[in-house]
Structures are given as structure tokens and as C-alpha cells.
DORO-8438 format. One record per residue: residue number from 1; x, z, y of N, C-alpha, C in turn. Coordinates in steps of 0.2 Angstrom, whole numbers, always signed. Atoms other than C-alpha are relative to their C-alpha. Example, Ala and Ser with C-alpha at 12.3 -4.5 7.8 and 13.67 -1.06 7.14 Angstrom:
<rs>
R resi   n.x   n.z   n.y  ca.x  ca.z  ca.y   c.x   c.z   c.y
R    1    +4    +0    -6   +62   +39   -22    +4    +0    +6
R    2    -4    -1    -6   +68   +36    -5    -4    +3    +5
</rs>
This chain:
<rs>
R resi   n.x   n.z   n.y  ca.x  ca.z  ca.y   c.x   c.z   c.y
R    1    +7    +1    +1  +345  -131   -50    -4    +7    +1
R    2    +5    -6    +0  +342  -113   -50    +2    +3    +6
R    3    +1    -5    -7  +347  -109   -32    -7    -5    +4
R    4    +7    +3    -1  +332  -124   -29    -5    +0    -2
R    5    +7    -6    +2  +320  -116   -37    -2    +7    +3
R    6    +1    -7    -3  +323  -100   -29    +1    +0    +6
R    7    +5    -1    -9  +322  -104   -11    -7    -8    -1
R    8    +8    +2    +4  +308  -116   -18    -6    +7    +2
R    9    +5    -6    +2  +299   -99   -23    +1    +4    +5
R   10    +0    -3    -8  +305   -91    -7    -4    -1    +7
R   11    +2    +5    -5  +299  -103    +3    -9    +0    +0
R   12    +5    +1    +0  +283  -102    -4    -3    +5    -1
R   13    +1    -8    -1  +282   -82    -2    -2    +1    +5
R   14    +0    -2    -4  +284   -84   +13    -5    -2    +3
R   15    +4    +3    +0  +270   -96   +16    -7    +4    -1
R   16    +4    -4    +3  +259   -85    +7    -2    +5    +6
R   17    -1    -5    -4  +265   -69   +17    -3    -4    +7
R   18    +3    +3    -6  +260   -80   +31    -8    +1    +2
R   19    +8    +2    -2  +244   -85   +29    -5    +7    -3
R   20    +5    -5    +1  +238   -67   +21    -1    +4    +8
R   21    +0    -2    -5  +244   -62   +38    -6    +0    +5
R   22    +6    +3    -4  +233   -74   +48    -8    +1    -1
R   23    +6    -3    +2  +219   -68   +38    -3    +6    +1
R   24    +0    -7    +0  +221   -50   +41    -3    -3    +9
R   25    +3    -3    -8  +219   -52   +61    -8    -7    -1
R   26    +5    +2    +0  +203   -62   +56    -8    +6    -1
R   27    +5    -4    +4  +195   -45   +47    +3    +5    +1
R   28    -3    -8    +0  +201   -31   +57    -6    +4    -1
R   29    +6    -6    +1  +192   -15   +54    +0    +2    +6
R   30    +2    -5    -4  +181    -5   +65    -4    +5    -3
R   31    +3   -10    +4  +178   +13   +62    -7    +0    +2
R   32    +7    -3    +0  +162   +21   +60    +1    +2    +9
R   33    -1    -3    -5  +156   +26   +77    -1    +7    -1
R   34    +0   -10    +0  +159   +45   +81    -7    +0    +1
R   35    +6    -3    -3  +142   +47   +90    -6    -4    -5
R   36    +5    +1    +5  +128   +45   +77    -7    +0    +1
R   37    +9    -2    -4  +113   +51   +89    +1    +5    -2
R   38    +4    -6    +1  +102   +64   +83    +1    +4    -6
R   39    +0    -2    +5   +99   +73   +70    -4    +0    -7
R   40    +4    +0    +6   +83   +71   +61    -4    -9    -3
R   41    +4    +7    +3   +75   +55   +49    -7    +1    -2
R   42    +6    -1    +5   +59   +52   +42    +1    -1    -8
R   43    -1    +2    +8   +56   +52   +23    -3    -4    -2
R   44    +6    +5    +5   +47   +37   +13    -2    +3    -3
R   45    +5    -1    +6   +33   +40    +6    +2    -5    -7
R   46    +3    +6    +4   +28   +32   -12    -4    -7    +5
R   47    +1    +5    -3   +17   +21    -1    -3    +1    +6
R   48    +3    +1    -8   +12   +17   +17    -6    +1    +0
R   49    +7    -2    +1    -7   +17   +13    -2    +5    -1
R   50    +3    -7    +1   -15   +33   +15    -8    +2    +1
R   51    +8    -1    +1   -33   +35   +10    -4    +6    +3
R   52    +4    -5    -3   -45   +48   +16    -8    -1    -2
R   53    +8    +0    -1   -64   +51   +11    -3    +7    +8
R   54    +4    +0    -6   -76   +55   +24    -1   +10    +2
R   55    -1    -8    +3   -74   +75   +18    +5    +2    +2
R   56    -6    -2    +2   -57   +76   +18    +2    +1    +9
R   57    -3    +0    -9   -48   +83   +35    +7    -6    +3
R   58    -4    +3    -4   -42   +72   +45    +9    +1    +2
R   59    -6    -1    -1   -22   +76   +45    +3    -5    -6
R   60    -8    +6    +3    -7   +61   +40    +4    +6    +1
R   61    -5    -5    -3    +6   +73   +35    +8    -6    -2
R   62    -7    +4    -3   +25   +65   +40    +3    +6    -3
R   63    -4    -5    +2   +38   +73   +29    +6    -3    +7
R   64    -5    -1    -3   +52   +76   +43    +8    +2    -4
R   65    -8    -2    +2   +72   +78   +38    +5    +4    +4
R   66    -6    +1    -4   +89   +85   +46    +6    -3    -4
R   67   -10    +2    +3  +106   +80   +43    +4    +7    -2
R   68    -4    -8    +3  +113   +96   +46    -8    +7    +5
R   69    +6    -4    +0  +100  +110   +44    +4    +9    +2
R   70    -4    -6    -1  +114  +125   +49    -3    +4    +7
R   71    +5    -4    -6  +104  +129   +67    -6    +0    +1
R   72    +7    +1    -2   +86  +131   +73    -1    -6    +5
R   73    +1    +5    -6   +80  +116   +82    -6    -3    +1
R   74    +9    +3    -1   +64  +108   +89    +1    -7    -1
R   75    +1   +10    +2   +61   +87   +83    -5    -2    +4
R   76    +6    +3    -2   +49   +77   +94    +0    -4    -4
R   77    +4    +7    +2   +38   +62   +87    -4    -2    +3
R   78    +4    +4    -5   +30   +50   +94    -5    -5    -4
R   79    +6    +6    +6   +14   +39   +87    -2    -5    +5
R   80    -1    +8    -6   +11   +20   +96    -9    -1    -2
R   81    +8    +3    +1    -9   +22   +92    -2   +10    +3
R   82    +3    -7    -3   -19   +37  +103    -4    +2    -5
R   83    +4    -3    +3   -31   +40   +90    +5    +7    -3
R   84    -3    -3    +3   -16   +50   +82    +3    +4    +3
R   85    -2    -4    -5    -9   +65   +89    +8    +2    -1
R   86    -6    +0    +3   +10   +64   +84    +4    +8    +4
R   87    -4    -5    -5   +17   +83   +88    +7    -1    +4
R   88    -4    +5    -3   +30   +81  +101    +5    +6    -2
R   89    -6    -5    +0   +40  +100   +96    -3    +5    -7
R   90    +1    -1   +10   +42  +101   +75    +6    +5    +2
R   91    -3    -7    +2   +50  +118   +75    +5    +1    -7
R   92    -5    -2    +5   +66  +119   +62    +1    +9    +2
R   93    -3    -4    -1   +72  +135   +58    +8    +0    -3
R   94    -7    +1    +3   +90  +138   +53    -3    -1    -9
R   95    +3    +0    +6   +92  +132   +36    -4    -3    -2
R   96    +4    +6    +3   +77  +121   +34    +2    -6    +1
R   97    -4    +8    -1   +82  +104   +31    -8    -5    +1
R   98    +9    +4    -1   +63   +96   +28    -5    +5    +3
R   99    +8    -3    -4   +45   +99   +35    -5    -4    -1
R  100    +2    +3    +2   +32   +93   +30    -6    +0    +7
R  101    +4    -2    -3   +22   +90   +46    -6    -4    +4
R  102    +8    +5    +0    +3   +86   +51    -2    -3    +6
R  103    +1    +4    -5    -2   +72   +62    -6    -1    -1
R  104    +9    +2    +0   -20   +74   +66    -3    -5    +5
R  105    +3    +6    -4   -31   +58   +70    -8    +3    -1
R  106    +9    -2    +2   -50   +55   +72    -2    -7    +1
R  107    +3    +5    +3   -56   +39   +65    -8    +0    -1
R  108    +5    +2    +3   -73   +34   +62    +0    -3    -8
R  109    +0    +1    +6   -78   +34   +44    -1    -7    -2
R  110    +3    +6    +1   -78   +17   +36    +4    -6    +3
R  111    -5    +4    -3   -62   +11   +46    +5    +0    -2
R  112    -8    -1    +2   -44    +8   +44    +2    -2    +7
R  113    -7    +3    -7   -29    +6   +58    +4    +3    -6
R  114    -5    -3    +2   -12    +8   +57    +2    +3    +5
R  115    -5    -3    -4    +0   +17   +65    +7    +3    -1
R  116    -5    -2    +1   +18   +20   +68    +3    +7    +3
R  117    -2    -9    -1   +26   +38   +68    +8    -1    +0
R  118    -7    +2    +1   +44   +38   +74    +4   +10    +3
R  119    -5    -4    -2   +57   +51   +78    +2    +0    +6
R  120    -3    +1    -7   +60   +53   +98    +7    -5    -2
R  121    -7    +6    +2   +76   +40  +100    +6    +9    +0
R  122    -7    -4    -2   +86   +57  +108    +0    +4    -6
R  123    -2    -3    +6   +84   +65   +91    +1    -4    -7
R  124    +1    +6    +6   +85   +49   +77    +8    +1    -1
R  125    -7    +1    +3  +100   +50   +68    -1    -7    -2
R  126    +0    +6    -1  +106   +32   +68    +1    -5    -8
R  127    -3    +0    +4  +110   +32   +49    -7    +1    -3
R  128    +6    +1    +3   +91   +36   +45    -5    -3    +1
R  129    +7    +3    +3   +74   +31   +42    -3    +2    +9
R  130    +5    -3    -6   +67   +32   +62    -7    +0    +1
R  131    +6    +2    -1   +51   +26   +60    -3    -3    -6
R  132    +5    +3    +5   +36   +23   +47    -6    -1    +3
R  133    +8    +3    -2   +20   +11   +49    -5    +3    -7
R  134    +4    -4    +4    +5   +20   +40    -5    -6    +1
R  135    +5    +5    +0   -10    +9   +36    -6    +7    -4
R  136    +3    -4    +1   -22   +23   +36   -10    +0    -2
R  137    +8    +1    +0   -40   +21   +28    -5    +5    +1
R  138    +2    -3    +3   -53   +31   +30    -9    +0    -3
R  139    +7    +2    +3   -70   +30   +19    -5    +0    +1
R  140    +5    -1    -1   -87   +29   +19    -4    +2    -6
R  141    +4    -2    +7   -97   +36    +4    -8    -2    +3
R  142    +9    +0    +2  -113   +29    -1    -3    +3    -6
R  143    +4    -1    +8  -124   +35   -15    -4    -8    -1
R  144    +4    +7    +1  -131   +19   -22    -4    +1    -7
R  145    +2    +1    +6  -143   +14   -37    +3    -7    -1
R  146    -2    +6    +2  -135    +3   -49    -2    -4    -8
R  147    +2    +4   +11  -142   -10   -64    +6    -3    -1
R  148    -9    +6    +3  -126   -15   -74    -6    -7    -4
R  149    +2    +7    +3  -133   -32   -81    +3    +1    -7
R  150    -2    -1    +5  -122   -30   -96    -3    +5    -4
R  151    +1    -5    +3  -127   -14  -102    -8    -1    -1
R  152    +6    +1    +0  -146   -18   -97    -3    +7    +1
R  153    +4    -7    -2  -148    +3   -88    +2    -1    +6
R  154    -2    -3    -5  -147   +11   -72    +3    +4    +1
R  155    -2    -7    +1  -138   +22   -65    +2    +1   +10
R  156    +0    +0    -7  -134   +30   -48    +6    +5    -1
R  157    -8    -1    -4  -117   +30   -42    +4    +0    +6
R  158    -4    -3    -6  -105   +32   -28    +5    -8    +1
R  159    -6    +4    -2   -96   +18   -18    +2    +0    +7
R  160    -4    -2    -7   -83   +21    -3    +0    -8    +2
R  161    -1    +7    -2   -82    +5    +8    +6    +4   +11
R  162    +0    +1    -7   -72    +3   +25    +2    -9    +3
R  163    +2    +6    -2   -75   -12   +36    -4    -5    -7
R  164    +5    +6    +4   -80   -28   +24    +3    +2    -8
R  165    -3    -1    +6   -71   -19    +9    -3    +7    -5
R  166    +4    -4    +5   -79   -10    -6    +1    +3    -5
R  167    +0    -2    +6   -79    +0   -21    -3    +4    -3
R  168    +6    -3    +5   -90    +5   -35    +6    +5    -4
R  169    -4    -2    +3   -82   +20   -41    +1    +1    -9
R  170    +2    +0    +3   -79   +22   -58    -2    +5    -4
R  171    +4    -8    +3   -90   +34   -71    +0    -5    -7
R  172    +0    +0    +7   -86   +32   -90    -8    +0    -3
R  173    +7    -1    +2  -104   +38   -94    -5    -2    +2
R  174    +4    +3    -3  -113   +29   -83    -2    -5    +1
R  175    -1    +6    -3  -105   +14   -77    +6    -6    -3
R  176    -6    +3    +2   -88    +5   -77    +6    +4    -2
R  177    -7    -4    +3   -71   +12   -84    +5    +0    +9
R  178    -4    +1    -6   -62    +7   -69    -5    -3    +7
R  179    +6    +2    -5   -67    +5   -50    +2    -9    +3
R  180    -1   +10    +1   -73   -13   -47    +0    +0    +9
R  181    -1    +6    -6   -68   -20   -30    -3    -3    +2
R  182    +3    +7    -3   -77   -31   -19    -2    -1    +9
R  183    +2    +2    -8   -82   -38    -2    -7    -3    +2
R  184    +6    +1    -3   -97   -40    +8    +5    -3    +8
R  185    -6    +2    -8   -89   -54   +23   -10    +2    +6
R  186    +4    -2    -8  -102   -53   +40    -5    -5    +0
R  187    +6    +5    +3  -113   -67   +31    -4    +2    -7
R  188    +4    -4    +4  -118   -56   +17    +2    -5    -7
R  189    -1    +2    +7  -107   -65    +4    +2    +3    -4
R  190    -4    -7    +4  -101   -55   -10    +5    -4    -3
R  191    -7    -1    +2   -85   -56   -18    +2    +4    -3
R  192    -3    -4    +2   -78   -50   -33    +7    -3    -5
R  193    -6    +2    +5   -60   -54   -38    +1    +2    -8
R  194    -1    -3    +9   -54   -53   -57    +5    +6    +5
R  195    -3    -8    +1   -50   -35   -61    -3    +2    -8
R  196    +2    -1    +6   -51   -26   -78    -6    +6    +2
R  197    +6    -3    -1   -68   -16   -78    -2    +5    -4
R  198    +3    -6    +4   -73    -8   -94    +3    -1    -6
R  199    -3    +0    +6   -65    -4  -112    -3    -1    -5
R  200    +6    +0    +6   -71   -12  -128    +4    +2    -7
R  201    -3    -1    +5   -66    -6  -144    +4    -3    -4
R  202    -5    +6    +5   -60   -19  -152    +6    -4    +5
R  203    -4    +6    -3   -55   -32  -137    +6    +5    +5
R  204    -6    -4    -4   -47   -18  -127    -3    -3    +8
R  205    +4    -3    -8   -49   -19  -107    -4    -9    -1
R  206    +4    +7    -1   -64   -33  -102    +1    -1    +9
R  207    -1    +3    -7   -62   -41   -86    -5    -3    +5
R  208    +8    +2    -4   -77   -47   -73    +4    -3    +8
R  209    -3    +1    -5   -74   -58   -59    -8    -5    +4
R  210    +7    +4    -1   -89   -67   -48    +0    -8    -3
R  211    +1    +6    +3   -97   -81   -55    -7    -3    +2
R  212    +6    +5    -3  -109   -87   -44    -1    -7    -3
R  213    -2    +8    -2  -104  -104   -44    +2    -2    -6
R  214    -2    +3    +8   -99  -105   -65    +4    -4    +1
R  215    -8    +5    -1   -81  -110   -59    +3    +8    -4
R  216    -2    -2    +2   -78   -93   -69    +4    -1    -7
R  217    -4    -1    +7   -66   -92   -85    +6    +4    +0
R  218    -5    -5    +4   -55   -82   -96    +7    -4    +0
R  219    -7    +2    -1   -36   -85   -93    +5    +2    -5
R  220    -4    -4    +5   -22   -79  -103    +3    +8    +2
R  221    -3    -6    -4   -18   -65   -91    -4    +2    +3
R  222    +8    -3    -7   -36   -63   -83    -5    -3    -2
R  223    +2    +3    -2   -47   -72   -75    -1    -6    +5
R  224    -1    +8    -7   -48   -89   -63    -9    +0    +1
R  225    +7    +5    -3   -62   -95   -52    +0    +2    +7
R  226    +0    -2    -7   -67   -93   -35    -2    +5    +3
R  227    +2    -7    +0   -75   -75   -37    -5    +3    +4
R  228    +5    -1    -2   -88   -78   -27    -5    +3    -5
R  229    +5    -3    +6  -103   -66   -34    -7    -1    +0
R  230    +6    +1    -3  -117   -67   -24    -1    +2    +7
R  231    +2    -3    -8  -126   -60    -8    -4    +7    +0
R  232    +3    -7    -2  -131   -44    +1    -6    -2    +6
R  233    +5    +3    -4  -148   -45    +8    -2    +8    +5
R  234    +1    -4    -5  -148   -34   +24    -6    +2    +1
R  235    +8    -4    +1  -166   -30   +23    -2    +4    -3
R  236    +1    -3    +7  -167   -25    +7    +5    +8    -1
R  237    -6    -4    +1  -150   -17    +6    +3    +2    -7
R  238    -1    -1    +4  -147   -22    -9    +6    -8    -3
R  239    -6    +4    +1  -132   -32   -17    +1    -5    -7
R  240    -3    +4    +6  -130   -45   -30    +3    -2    -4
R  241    -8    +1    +2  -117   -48   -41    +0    -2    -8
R  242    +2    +3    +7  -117   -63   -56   +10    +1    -1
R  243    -6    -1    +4  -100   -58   -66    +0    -1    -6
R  244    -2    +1    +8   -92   -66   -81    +6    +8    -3
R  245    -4    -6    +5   -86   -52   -92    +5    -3    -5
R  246    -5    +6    +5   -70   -60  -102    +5    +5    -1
R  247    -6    -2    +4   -57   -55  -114    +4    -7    +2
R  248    -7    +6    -1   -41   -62  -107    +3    -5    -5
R  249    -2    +5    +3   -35   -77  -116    -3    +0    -8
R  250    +5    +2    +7   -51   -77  -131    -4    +2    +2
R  251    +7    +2    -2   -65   -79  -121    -5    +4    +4
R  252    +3    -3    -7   -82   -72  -111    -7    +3    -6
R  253    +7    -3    +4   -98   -61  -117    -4    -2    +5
R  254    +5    +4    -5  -105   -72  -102    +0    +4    +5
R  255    +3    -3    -9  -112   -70   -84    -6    +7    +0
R  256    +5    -6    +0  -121   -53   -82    -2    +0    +7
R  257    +3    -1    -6  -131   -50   -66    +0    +9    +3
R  258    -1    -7    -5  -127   -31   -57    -2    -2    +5
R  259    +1    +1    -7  -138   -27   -43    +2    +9    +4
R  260    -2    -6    -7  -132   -12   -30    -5    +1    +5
R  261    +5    -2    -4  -145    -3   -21    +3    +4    +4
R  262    -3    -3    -6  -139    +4    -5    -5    +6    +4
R  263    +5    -3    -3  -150   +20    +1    +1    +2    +9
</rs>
């Protein structure tokens, strides 16, 4: 009995040792490859969207990397939109490992593009970051006069806008706590999403979304409705904007009327 259990259990080692076999040449390995390319990566930003007021100098700075920083070397880059002047010979010296280096554009105020900034292919190390898309805005500043509805004053304030997108900035003393968001589409409809606006002492952040249409209400989390607020009258240049003010999930201090004077 016990020499039938032991080639039993032999038998069945052997089976094993088999099929780990047949396994193995399923899952061979292959080595890293020796040739890596180049040398240098780009570094991630926090984020791809890069702002700019109308004041500010025109330069996207591209932080640049090496792998090995032990000699002097020159890095190209290369940018896939002409407005952008991506330099083609980023100068290391022995030693430096980063750079932070500047890619002058020239935008019209009040636009946005993108653009992608890459590392020549004969210098990309193949292991890093070769390329990042920038979603580059740059502002328009208006001074505008604004009657808040809510408060029942004026005041004359600052809103950056590029293409059909807008923002009232915010001023504590004057206006909103936070900048309110919104859109003018190419038919002069306004739009303004729920976002939180200003601080009340009691309820904590108030919330304001368009309420043209009185399809506004207070949510548990916000605001719901279609957000539509009103209209911008190209003649006038002036903007209208019916917003329910709401405490998320206990209610509204109702629709206020904000007009936006454009000079």
C-alpha cells in the first residue's frame, strides 16, 4: 500500500513538474532594452491650463529634466502650434539636472489655444514624460459697473472674459466673495452655472445659479436648474443676470436681478 502511494505521489510530481514546465516557456522574459534614447523628460505641472492676464508677459515656462546631469548638453523642443516659439537648444551645464525654460507665444487677448511642447525624439529619454498639452488662456480685462440685486448697491468691478467665457471677479467689499462664472453664447444668452458666491454668517457659503426660467432650486449639494440667467444687449452693453441665491439643502432668499455694464 505504501509503495502505491508513493509512486502515486511521484507520478503526480511529476505531472506538476510538467506542466510548471510548459508554463515557463509561455512567460519568458525579456530584458529591458539597453538603448533608452536620450536623455532628457519633461516635468508635470500641477495643471495643463495656464492662465495669463492681458498685462502679464507672454512666456509658458516648460520645466525641462535630465537623467544624467554629469555633462554639459544642449536639449531641443519642439511646439505643434506656430504661435509658440518652443526653443530648439535648452543649454545644460554639467550638473544641472532641471531648467526651467520659457516658450514665448503671442496670443490675442481674450483667446485660448492649446499647444503641445515635446522634447526632440533624438533627446527623449524613453522612460520619461516627452511631451505635454498646455491649454493656454489668455484674458481680456474689462472694468465694468455692477448693480448686485441682492445687496440693492453698485459697484464698479473687474471681469476677465476669453472667447464666450467670463468672470466677475471677486471683491469682498464691494461685490461677491468668490468669482462668479458665466457665459455670453453668440446670441447674447447668459448663463450662469450653480457655484457658491458669497458668505453669510449664519448659513455659511450662499450659492446663485441662473433662474431665468424659475426652474431654479436648492439641492442638498448646490443648486439644479438650467442656469440660464438672462441676456446681453449688444447696444447697450449691458448684461442681465436673474440668480436664485440658495442655501444648499434649506432653501433660497429668492431670485435677485444683477445687471453688468460693459464700458
Amino acid at each position: 500500500m505504501k509503495n502505491i502511494l508513493k509512486y502515486s505521489f511521484m507520478a503526480a510530481l511529476g505531472l506538476c513538474i510538467a506542466s510548471l514546465s510548459a508554463c515557463s516557456d509561455d512567460y519568458k522574459y525579456e530584458p529591458a532594452p539597453s538603448d533608452t534614447g536620450g536623455n532628457a523628460y519633461l516635468v508635470a505641472s500641477k495643471s495643463d491650463t495656464v492662465k495669463f492676464t492681458e498685462n502679464e508677459a507672454q512666456k509658458l515656462i516648460v520645466r525641462v529634466a535630465r537623467v544624467d546631469s554629469t555633462q554639459a548638453q544642449t536639449i531641443a523642443l519642439s511646439s505643434d502650434n506656430k504661435s509658440f516659439n518652443a526653443p530648439t537648444d535648452v543649454k545644460f551645464a554639467a550638473g544641472e539636472g532641471t531648467k526651467d525654460v520659457e516658450v514665448a507665444f503671442n496670443m490675442t487677448a481674450g483667446t485660448s489655444e492649446k499647444v503641445s511642447i515635446a522634447v526632440a525624439s533624438k533627446d527623449a529619454f524613453i522612460y520619461g514624460l516627452p511631451e505635454i498639452t498646455y491649454h493656454v488662456i489668455r484674458y481680456k480685462t474689462h472694468n465694468v459697473t455692477v448693480a448686485l440685486g441682492m445687496w440693492n448697491v453698485q459697484s464698479n468691478l473687474i471681469v476677465r472674459s476669453y472667447g464666450n467665457n467670463y468672470m466677475l471677479l471677486a471683491d469682498k467689499e464691494n461685490g461677491y466673495n468668490y468669482d462668479i462664472n458665466f457665459t455670453i453664447d453668440d446670441k447674447g444668452v447668459v448663463t450662469v452655472p450653480a457655484q457658491p458666491a458669497w458668505d453669510h454668517k449664519t448659513y455659511g457659503k450662499i450659492w446663485v445659479c441662473g433662474n431665468e426660467k424659475g426652474d431654479a432650486k436648492s439641492t442638498a449639494n448646490g443648486v439644479s436648474g438650467s442656469a440660464i440667467a438672462g441676456t446681453y444687449d449688444s447696444k447697450t452693453k449691458v448684461a442681465t443676470l436673474k440668480l436664485l441665491h440658495a442655501v444648499p439643502g434649506k432653501g433660497a432668499f429668492g431670485t435677485k436681478i444683477d445687471y453688468i455694464s460693459f464700458k
